[in-house]
N, C-alpha and C positions, 0 to 999 in steps of 0.2 A: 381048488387050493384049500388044506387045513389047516395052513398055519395064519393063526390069527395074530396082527398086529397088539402090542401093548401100549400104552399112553405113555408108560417109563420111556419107553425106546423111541418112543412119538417125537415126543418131547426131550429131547438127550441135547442136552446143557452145555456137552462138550464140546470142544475146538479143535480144528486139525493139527494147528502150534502145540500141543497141548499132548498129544496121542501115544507119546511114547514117554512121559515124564515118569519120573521116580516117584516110588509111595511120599517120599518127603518132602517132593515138589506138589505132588496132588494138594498133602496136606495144607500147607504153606499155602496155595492157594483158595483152599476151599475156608481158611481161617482171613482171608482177606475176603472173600465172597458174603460172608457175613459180616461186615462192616458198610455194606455197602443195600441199603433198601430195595436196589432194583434187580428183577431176576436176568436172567443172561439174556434174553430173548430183548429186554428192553435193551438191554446195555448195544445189541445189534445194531436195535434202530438210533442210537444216540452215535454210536460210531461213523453210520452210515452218514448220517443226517448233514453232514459238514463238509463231506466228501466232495470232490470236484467230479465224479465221476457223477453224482445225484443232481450237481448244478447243471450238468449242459444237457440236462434233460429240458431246464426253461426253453434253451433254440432248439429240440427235436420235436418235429412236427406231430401231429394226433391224428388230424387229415388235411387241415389248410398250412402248408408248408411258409415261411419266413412273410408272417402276418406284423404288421403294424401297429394293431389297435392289443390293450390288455383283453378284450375279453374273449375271444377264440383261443381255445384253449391249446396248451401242449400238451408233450410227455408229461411233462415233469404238474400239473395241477391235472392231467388223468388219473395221474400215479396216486396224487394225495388223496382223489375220491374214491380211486380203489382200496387205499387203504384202510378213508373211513368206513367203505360199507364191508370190511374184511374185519375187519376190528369187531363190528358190531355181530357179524356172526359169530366170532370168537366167545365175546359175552355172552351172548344165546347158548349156544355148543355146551361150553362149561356148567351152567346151568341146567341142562336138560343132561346132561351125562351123570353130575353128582346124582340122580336118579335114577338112570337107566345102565350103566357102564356100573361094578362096582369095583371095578379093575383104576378109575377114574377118583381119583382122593380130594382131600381138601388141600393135602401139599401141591396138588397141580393146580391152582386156582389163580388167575393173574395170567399163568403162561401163554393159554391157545390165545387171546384176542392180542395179546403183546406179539407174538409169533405172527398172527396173519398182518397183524398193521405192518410190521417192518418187510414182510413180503409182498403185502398190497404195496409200498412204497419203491418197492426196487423191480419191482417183478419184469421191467422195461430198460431195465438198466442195462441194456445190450443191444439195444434195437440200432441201425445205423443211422446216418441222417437221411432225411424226408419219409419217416414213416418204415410202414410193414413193403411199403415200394423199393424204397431202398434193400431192403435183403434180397429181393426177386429180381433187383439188375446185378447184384451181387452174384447171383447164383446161376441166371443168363450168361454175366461176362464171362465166367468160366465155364459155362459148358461152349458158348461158343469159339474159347481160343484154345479148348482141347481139340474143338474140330476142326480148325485148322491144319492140325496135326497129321489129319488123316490123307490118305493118299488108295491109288487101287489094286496099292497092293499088300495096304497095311491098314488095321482101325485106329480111328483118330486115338480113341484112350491109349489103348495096346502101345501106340509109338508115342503118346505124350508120356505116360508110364518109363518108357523107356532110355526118351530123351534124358528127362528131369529126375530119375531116378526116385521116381515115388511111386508108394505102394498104392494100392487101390482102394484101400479103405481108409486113407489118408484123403487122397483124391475126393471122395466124395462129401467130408469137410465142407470144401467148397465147390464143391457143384449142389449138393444141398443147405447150404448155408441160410442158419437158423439166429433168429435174437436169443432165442432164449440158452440156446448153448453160451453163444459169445456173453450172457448172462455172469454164466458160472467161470468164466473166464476174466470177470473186471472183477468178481467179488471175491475168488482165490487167488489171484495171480495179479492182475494189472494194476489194481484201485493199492500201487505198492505204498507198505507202511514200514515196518521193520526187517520185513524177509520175504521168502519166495511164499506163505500162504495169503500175501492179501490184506485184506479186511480184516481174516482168522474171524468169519462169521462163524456160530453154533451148527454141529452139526444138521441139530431140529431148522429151520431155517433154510440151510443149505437144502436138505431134504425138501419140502416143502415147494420150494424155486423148481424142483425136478421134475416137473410137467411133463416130460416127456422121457421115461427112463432109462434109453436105449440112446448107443452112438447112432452116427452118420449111415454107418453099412447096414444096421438090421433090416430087415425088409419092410417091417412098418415106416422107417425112414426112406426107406424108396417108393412106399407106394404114397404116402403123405405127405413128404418132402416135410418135416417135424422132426426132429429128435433135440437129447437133451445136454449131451457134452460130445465137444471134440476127442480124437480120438488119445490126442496130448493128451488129456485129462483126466482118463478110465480108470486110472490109479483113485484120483480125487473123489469120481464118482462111486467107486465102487465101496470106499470109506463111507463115501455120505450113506448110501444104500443098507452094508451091512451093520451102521450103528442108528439105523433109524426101522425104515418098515421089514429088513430081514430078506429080503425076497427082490432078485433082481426082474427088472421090467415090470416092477410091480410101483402102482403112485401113493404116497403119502394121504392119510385121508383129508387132511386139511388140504391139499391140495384141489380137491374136487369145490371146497369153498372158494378159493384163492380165483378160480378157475371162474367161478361164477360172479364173482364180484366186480371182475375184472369187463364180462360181457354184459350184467346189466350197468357197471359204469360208464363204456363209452358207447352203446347202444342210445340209449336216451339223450346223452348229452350231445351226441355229434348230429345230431336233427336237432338240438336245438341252436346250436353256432349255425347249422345249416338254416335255421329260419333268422335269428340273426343278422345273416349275411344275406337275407331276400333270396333264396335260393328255393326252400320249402316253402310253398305255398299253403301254410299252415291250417288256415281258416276251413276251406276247403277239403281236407285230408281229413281237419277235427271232423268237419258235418257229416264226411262221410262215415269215419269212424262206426261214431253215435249211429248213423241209419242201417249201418249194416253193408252198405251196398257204394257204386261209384267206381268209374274208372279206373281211379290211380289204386284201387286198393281191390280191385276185383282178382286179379289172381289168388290174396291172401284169400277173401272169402271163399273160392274153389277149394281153396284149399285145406280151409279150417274152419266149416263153417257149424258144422256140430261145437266143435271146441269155443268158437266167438260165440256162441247160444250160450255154453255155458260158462265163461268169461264174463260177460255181462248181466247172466240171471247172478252169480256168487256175488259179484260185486258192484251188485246195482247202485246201491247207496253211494258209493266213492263216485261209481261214473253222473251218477244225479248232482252232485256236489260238484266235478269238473264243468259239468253243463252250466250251472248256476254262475259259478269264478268267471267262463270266459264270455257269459252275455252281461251279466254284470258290468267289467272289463271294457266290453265294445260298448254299452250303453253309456256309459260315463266317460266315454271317449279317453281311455288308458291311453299314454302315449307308450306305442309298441306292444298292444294290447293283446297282440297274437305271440310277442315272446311270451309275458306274463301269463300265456294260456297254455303254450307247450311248454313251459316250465313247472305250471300244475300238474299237467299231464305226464312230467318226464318224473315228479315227486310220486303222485301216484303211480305210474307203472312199476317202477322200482320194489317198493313198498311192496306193490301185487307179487314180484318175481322175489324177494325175496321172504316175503311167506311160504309160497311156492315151493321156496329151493329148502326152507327148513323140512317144509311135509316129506318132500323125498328125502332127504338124508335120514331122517328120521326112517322111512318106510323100506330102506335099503343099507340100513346101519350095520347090519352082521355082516351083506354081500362087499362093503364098502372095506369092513374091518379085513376082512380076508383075501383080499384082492383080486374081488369075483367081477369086478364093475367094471374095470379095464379100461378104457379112453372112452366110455361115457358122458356124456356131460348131462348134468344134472336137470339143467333149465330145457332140455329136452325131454328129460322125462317127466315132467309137466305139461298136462296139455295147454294149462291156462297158460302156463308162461313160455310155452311155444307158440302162442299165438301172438302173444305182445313180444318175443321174439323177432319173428317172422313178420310183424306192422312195422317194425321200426328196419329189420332188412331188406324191406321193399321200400320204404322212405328213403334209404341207402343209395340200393340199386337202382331206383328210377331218378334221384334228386341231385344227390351229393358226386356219386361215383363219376355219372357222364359231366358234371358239371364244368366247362369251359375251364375257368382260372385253376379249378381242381386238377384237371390233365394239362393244364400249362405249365401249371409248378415241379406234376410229376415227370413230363419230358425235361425241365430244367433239370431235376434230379436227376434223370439219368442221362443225361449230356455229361455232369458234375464228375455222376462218381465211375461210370466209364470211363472220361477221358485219365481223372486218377489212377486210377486202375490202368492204362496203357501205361501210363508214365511210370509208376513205381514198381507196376510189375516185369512189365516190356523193357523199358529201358533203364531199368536201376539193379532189382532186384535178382534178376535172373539173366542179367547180360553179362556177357563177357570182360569185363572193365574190370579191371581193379577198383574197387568204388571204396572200398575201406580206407586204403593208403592213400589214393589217388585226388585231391579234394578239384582236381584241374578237370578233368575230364567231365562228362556231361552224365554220366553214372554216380559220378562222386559228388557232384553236387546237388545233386538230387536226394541222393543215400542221407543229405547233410541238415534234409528240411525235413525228416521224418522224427518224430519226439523221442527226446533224449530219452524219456521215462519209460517207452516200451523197449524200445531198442536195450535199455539196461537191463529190464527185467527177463529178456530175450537168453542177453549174456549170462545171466547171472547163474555161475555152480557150486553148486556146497560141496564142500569136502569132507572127506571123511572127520576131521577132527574139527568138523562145526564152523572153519568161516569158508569165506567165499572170494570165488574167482572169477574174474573174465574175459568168457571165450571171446573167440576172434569171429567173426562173422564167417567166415570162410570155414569153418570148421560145423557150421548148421547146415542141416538138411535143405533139401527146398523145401517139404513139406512145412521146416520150421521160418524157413524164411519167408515163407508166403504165410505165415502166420503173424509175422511182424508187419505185412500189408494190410491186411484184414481186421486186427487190430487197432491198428491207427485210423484205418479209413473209418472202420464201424463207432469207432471211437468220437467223430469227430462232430460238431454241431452244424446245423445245415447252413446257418450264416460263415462258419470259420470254414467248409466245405465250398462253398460257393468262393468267396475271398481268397485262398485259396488255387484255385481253379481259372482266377482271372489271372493272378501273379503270376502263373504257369503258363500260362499258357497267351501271359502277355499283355491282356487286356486291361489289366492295372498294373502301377508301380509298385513294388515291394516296399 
């Protein structure tokens, strides 16, 4: 690819509300923009910041679902550490640009770390409740109630296709059903404030959130089950697209930070609520660390063990210093002296990977600018920090993953939002009932506990001469009307989920 992205277009200030204004509306506007200190990118995160859609990120889960105690973290305080260490590459970035980029001015200065912090902050803002688990029963329950459908003398899609009158690349929506699409979906659409765009985030921002730059159908979304907007939305994404990087299925390059701040954020942190919670047996993990060698951690050394040579010779000093903090620690009998030593070591690693991720962005800055790097991730192409990678996703996969209360909460979750899911799609949404008019019947009143707030922004059509109308339910698609499902459910918090799902289904009183 030669077309090389510019920091103008990077960075592009505008709003989708905003895209089709009059020269005397721009101006009008841009003589209010100067009254006002903050660049557009902050104004995002101050918009967002108050939002109820940013609040019930407290009840979404991180990994330990509808926890008790404050300190296991959620969504919503993952969110704020990905933002601070997104922010802090920003300031980096900018600085090393005004040198290296000369395409890169002092009128951009303030913008990228404003830009990453408000998308380290929301970047989750789509996830459903109890975790990254929750999208994967999501995307289960409909592939398995399209095969239902099937019979032998038809395929199950072909006749669900058929039934429901939806097309195929609608369809897979929800059979691949992603947070970070439903993402771009609360912050244009749902998170409603004066009209049908939302938020009206910056396009720079919008762009940015676009991890994934392709719908549901492209074949990278089928073979990774990842993509970045519904197929509703293509209009939406294709604005963000061509007034930012230029270049469809091509990522933003702040993105590739976004991306990384996000993996050394809850890498670290989730071993350590893991050792918290007596789950990681810390002590033991550290000694083997430090020796090199040990069971729990013997696949990583198979597997990295030139790269842990040179891990430890770079950063001898740091790791001499972690060693000193946690016999310290244990000799003065620290109460929870093994948190205070993986929370060194979770300061330190970070630190490590994010030096790391500066050396390659820097070492890959042209291939990055031109959209040669593709779904790369950055902390892989460090060997040092694929290995502090790869230490903390074996501490994962041996610790946290199989952990008892861990897969208790996730079968709870998917008990939750399956049986929601039978209910509002089975027998509400797509049944036979008059469920609109009807409030008697057992469609209708189901139809009647779905939020007034998506259900509106569902209806809601502009007209030609600027206001607005609304449709009748019966006049939407199913593909839109299982968008009003998917929305609310993904919408919801894993406590108001749960609560919920008892009312329904009986177990508690309404």
């Amino acid at each position: 690819m030669n077309n090389r992205m510019s920091w103008d277009n990077i960075l592009n200030e505008n709003r989708p509300r905003h895209k089709n204004d009059s020269e005397e509306e721009k101006r009008k506007r841009e003589e209010k923009r100067k009254l006002d200190d903050r660049n557009e990118f902050e104004r995002d995160y101050d918009r967002i910041v108050g939002s109820s859609s940013l609040r019930r990120l407290q009840d979404k889960a991180q990994v330990f679902p509808l926890q008790d105690n404050d300190f296991i973290r959620t969504r919503l305080t993952h969110s704020i550490e990905v933002s601070a260490i997104a922010r802090s590459f920003g300031r980096w970035l900018e600085k090393w640009l005004l040198k290296a980029d000369e395409g890169f001015t002092e009128d951009h200065i303030g913008k990228i770390p404003a830009l990453l912090a408000v998308a380290g902050l929301v970047h989750d803002i789509g996830n459903p409740p109890f975790g990254h688990y929750g999208e994967d029963v999501i995307k289960d329950w409909f592939t398995r109630f399209v095969a239902e459908h099937g019979s032998e003398k038809q395929d199950a899609e072909e006749a669900f296709l058929q039934q429901y009158y939806i097309a195929k690349d609608e369809l897979y929506d929800f059979l691949h059903f992603d947070g970070n699409a439903q993402g771009l979906r609360v912050l244009t659409r749902l998170q409603f404030l004066n009209d049908e765009y939302g938020i009206n985030f910056t396009y720079g921002t919008l762009s940015v959130l676009l991890k994934y730059p392709w719908d549901s159908s492209h074949k990278i979304a089928k073979e990774d089950k990842k993509f970045g907007y519904f197929k509703q939305d293509v209009d939406t994404a294709s604005d963000i697209i061509n007034g930012t990087v230029g270049v469809k299925e091509t990522r933003n390059p702040l993105t590739y930070l976004l991306e990384a701040s996000d993996d050394i954020a809850y890498l670290g942190s989730d071993i350590e609520d893991g050792v918290k919670k007596g789950i990681v047996p810390w002590e033991s993990i550290f000694e083997q660390f430090l020796a090199g060698e040990g069971e729990e951690i013997k696949p990583l050394i198979e597997k990295y063990s030139k790269e842990m040579n040179e891990l430890k010779e770079t950063y001898k000093d740091g790791i001499k210093e972690l060693k000193e903090k946690h016999d310290k620690a244990k000799k003065n009998k620290f109460p929870d002296y093994e948190l205070t030593s993986v929370q060194n070591f979770r300061v330190w690693a970070q630190g490590v990977m994010i030096k790391e991720v500066k050396n390659v962005f820097e070492e890959n800055y042209d291939d990055i600018m031109e959209g040669n790097l593709g779904k790369q991730e950055l902390l892989k192409k460090s060997s040092k920090a694929s290995v502090l990678k790869g230490f903390f996703t074996t501490l994962l996969v041996n610790y946290i993953f199989p952990n008892k209360e861990v897969l208790s909460l996730e079968l709870v979750g998917d008990s939750i939002i399956r049986e929601l899911l039978d209910v509002f799609v089975k027998e509400c949404i797509l049944s036979d009932e008059d469920y609109e008019s009807d409030h008697k019947c057992k469609s209708g009143k189901i139809f009647r506990i779905l939020s007034d707030n998506f259900v509106f922004v569902h209806l809601l059509e502009k007209t030609e001469d600027g206001a607005y109308n609304r449709r009748k339910i019966s006049s939407l698609s199913t593909y839109e009307k299982l968008l009003i499902i998917t929305d609310f459910i993904s919408g919801m918090t894993d406590s108001y989920a749960l609560d919920l799902h008892k009312k329904i289904t009986g177990v508690k009183m309404p």
